[in-house]
Backbone bond lengths (Angstrom), bond angles and torsions (degrees), N, CA, C in turn:
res aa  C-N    CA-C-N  psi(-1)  N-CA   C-N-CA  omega(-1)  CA-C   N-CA-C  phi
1 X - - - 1.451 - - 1.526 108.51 -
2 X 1.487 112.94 133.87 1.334 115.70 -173.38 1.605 122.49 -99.02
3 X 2.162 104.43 -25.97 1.139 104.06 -145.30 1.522 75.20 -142.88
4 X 1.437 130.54 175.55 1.533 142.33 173.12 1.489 127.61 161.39
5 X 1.708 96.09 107.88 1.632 116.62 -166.15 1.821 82.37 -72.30
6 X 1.471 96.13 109.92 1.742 104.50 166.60 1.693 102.91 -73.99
7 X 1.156 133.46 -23.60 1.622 124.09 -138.37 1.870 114.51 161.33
8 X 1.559 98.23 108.68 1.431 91.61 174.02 1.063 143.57 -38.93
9 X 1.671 141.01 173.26 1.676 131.90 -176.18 1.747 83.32 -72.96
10 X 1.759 71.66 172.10 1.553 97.05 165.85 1.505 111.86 -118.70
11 X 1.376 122.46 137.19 1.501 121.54 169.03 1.224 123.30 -42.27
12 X 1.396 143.80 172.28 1.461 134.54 -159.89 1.885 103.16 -103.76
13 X 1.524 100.50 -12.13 1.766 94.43 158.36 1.323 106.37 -70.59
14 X 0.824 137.72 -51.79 1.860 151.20 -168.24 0.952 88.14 -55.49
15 X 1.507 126.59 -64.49 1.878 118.16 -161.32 1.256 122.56 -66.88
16 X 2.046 106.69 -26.11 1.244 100.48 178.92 1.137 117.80 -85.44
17 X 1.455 121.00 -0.08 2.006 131.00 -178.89 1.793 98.93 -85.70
18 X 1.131 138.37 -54.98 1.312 150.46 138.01 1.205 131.89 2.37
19 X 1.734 100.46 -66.74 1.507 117.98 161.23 1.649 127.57 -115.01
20 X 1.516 102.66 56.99 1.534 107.84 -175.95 1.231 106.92 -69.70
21 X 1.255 125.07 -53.93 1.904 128.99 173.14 1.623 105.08 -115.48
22 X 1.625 101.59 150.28 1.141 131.51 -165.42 1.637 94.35 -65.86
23 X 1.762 102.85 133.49 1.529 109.78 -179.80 2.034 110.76 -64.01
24 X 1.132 90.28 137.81 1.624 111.02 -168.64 1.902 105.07 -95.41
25 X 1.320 134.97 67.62 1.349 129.94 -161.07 1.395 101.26 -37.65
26 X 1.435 119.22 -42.88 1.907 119.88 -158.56 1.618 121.91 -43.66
27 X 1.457 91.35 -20.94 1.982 100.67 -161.68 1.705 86.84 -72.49
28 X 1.199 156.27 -37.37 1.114 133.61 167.08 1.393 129.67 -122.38
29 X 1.354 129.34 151.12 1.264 154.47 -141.10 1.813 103.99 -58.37
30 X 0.851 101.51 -67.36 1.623 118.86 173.80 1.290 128.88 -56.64
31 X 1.483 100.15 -19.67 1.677 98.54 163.11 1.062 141.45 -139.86
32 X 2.100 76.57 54.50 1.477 104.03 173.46 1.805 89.36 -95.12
33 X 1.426 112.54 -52.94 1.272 115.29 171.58 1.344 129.61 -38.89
34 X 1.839 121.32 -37.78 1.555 129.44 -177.02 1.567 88.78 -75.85
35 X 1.384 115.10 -47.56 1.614 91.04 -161.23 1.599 117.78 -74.57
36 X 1.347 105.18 -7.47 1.400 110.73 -172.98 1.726 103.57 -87.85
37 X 1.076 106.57 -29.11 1.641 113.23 175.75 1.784 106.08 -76.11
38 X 0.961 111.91 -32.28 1.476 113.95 177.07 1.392 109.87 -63.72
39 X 1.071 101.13 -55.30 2.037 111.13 178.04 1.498 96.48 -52.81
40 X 1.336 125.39 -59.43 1.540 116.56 -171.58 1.429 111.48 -47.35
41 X 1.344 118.11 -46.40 1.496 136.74 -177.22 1.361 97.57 -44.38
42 X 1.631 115.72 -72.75 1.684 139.08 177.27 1.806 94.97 -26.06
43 X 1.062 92.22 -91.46 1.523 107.42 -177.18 1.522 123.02 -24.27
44 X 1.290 107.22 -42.34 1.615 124.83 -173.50 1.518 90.22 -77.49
45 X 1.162 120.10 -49.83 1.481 123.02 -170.84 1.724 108.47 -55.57
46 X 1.288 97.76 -27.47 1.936 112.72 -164.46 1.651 95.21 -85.10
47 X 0.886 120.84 -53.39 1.230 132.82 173.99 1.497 119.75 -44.98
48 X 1.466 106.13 -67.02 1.582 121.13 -168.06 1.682 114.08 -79.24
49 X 1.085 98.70 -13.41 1.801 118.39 -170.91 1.962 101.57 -91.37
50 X 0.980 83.15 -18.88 1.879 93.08 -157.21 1.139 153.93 109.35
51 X 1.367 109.05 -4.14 1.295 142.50 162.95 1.638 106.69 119.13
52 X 1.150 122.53 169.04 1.300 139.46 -169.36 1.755 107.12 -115.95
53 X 1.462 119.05 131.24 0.867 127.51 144.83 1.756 149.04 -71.49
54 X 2.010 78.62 -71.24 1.451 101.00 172.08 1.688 87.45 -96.79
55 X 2.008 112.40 173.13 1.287 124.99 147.86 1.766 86.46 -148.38
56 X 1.628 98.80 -176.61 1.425 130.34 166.80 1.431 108.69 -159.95
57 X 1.393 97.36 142.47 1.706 109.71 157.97 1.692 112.00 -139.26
58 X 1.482 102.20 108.83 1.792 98.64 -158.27 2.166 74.12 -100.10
59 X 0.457 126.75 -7.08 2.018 110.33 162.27 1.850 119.81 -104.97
60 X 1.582 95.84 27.72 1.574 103.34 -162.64 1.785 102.75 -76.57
61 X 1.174 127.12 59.99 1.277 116.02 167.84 1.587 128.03 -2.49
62 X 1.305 119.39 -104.02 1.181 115.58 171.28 1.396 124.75 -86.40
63 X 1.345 118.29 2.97 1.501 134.27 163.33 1.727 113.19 86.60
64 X 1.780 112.38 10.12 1.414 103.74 -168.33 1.578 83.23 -78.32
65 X 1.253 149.68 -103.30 1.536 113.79 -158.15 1.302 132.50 40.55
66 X 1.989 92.36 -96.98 1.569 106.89 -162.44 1.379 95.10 -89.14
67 X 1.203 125.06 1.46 1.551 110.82 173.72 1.746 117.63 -79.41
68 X 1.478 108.17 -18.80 1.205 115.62 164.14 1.494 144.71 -106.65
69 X 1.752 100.45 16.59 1.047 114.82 154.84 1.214 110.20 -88.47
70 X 1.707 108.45 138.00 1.358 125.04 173.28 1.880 124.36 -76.98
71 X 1.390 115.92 74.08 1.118 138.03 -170.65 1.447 105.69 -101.40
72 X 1.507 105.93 151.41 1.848 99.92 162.99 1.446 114.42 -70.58
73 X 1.755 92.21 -55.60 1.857 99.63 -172.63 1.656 91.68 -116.79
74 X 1.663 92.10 150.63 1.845 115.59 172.97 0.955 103.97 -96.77
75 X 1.146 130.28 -171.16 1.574 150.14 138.07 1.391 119.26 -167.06
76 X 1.681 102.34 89.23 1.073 123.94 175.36 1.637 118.94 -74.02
77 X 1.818 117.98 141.89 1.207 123.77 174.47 1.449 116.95 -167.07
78 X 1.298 105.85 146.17 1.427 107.73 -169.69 1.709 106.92 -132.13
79 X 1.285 110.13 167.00 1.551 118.71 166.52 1.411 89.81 -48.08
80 X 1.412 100.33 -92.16 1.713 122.64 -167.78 1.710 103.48 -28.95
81 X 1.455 111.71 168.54 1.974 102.45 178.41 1.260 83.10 -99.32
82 X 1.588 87.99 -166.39 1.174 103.73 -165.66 1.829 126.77 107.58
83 X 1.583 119.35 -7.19 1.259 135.01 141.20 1.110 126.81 -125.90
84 X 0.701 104.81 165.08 2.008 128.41 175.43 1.540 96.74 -33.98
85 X 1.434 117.66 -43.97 1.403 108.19 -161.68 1.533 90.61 -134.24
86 X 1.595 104.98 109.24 1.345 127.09 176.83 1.507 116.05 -111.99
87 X 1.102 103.38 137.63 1.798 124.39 166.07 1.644 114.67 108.15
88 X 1.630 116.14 -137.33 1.383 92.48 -165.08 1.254 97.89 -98.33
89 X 1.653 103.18 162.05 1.223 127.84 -165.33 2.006 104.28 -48.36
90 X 1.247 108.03 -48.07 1.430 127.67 -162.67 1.703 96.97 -52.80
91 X 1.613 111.84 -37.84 1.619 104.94 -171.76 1.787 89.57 -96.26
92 X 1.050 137.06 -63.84 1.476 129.50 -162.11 1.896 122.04 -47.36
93 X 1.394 98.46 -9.60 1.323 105.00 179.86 1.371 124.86 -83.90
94 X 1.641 96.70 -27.70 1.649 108.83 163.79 1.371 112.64 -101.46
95 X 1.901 115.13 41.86 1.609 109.78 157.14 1.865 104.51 -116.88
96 X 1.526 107.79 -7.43 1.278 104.04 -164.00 1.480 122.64 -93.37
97 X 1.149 148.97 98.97 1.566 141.91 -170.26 1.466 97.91 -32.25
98 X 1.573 127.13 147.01 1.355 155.21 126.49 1.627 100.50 9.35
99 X 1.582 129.82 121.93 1.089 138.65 -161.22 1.895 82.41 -132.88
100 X 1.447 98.58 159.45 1.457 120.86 165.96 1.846 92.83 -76.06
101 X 1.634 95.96 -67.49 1.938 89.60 -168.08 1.340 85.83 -119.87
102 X 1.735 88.11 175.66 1.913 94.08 -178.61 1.964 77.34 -148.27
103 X 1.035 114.90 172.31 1.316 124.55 -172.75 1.396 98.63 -144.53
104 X 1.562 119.55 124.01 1.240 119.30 -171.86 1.703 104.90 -141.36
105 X 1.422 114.71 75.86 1.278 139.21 -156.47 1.663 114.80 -90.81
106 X 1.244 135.51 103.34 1.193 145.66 -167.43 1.728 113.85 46.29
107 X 1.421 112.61 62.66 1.358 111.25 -160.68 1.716 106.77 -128.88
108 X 1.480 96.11 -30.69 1.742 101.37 -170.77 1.666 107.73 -52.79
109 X 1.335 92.24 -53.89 1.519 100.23 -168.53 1.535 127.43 -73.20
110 X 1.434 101.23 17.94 1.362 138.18 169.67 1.434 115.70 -87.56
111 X 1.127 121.35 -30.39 1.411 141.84 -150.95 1.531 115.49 -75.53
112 X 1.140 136.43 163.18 1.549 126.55 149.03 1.824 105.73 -81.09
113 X 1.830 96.05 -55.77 1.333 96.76 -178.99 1.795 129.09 -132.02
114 X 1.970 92.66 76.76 1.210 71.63 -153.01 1.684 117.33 -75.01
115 X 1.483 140.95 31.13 1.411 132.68 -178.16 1.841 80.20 -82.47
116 X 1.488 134.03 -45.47 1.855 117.15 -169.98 1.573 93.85 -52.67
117 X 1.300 132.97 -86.00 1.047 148.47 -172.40 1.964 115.24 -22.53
118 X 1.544 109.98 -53.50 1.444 96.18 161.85 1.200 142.01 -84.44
119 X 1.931 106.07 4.28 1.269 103.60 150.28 1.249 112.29 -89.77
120 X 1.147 143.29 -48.62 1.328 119.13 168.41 1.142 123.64 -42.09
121 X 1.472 140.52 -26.82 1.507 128.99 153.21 1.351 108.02 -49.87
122 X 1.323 128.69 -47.38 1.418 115.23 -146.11 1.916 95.04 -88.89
123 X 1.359 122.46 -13.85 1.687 117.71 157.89 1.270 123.57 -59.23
124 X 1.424 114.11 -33.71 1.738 139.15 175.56 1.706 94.28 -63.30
125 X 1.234 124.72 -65.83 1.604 117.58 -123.82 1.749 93.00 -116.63
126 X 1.284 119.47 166.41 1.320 130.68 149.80 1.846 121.76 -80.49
127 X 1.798 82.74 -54.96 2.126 99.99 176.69 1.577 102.00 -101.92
128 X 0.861 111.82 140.07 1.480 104.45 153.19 1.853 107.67 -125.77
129 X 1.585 126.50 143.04 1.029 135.64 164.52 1.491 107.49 -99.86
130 X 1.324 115.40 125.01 1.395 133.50 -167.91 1.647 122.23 -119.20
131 X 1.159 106.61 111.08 1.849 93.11 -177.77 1.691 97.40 -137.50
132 X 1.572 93.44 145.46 2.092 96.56 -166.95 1.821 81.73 -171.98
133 X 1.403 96.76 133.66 1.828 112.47 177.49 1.916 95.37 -74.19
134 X 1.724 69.86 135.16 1.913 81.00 176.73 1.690 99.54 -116.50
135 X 1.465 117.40 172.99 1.368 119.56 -155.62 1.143 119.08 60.72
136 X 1.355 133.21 -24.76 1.581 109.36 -156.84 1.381 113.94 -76.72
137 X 1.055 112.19 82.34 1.717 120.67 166.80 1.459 113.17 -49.40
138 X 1.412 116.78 -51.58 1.508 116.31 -158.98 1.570 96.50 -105.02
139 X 1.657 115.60 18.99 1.348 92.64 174.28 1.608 131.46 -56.51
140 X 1.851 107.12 140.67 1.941 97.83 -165.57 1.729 82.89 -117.27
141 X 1.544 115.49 34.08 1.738 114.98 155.49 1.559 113.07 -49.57
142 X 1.143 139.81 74.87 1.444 124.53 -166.64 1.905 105.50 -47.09
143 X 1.358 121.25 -28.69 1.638 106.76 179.21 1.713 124.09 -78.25
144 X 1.607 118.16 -21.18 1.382 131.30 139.36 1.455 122.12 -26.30
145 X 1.297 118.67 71.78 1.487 111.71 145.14 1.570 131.51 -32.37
146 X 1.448 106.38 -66.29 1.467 136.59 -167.70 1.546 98.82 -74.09
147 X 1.464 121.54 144.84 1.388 117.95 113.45 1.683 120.71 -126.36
148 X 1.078 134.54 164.36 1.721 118.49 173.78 1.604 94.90 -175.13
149 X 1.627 103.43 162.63 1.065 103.66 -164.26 1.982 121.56 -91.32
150 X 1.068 148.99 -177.74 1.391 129.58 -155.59 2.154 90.14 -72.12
151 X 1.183 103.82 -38.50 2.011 98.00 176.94 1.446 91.29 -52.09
152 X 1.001 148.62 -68.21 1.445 143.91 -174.89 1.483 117.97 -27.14
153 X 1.403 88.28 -63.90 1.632 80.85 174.68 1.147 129.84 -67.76
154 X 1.450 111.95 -28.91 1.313 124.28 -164.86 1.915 102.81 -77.39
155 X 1.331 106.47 -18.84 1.291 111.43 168.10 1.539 125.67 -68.17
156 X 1.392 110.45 -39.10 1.415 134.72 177.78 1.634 94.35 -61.29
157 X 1.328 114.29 -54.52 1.272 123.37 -173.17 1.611 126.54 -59.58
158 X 1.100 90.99 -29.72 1.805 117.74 177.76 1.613 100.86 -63.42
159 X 1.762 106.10 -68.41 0.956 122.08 -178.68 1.798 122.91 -33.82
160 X 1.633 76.74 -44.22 2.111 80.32 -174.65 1.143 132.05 -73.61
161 X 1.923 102.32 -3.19 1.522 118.74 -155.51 1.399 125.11 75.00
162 X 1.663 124.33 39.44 1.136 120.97 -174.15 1.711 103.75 -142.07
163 X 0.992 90.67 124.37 1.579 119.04 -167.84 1.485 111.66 -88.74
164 X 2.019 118.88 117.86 1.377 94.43 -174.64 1.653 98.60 -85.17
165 X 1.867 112.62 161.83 1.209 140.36 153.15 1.473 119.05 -79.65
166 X 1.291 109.35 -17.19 1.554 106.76 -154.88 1.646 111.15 175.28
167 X 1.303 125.99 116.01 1.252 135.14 -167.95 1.587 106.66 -122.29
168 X 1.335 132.24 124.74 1.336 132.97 157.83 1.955 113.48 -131.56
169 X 1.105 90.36 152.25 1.740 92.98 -165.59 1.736 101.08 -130.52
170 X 1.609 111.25 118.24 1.177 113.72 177.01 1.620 100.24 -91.61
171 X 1.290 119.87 128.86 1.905 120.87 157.97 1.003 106.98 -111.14
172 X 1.589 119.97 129.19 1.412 147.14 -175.95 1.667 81.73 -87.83
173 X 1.000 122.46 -82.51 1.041 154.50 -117.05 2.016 108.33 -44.24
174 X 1.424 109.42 -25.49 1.319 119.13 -169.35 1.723 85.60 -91.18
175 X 1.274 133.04 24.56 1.625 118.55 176.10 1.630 94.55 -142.63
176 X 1.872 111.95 14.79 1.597 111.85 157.88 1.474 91.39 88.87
177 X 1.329 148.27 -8.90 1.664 130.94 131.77 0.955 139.17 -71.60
178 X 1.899 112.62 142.97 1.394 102.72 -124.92 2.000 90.98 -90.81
179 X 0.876 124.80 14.30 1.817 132.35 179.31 0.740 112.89 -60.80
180 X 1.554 143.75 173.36 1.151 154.08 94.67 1.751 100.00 -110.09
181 X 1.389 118.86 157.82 0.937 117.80 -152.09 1.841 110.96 -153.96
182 X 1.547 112.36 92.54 1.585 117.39 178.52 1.378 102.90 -81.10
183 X 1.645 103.54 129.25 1.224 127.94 148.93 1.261 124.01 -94.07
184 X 1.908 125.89 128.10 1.777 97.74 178.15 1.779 81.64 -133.11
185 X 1.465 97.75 -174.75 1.230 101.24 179.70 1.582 97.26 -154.69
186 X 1.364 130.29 114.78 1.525 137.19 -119.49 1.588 100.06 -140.37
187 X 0.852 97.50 172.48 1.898 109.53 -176.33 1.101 108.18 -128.46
């Protein structure tokens, strides 16, 4: 199995009770590690690409991510308020000018649809850094739509015109969390 609708959308009252404040990674253990592996990813991407000008992260919770990519200009945005660029990802992506990278970090599987959404990233961006739990079949995340396996994504990914550079995969899962966790870093 490649692909798997866990659970219908939610209406945009639901989403906004859900996503009243911007997700905070610190409250658990493991994604202090995903987000810190993501930044390495970011970084490697900033580096190996040629450097970065512009970025965005319109699902950047607390913004450590894009706060540690070395960019001139950000453009931070979240569901939750609280930035410049508020609500769902699907409308804030067509308010932001053309970015070198955009960072789109545990967000797909959030989505109703995310194959619209990563092509509209991939019209936005040159790089994109990408992170979304693979395996999770039995995820009981009630905001997880999606689960599918890294071919899954990588299919979605195909689809959008985005080419990976670089793949790393964190597994919780042999220390009793229920993750595993693809990082790519894409063209």
């Amino acid at each position: 199995m490649n692909r798997q609708r866990l659970r219908p959308a939610y209406g945009p009252e639901e989403l906004a009770r859900i996503y009243a404040t911007p997700h905070d990674h610190r409250r658990w253990r493991d994604h202090h590690l995903r987000v810190n592996a993501t930044i390495e990813v970011a970084r490697w991407m900033c580096v190996t690409m040629g450097g970065v000008e512009t970025a965005a992260d319109l699902s950047c919770g607390n913004g450590a991510i894009l706060s540690a990519i070395p960019a001139h200009d950000r453009h931070f945005g979240d569901y939750a308020p609280g930035y410049a660029y508020t609500g769902p990802i699907e409308q804030t992506i067509e308010q932001i000018p053309p970015v070198d990278l955009f960072v789109c970090s545990e967000t797909i599987e959030h989505l109703d649809d995310p194959d619209v959404v990563l092509k509209s990233i991939r019209e936005k961006t040159r790089w994109l850094v990408l992170s979304t739990p693979v395996d999770a079949w039995d995820d009981d995340n009630l905001e997880h739509y999606w689960a599918w396996s890294r071919d899954g994504v990588e299919e979605m990914l195909t689809a959008a015109n985005l080419t990976p550079v670089v793949y790393s995969t964190l597994d919780f899962r042999p220390s009793g969390l229920p993750y595993c966790f693809g990082i790519w870093g894409l063209r």
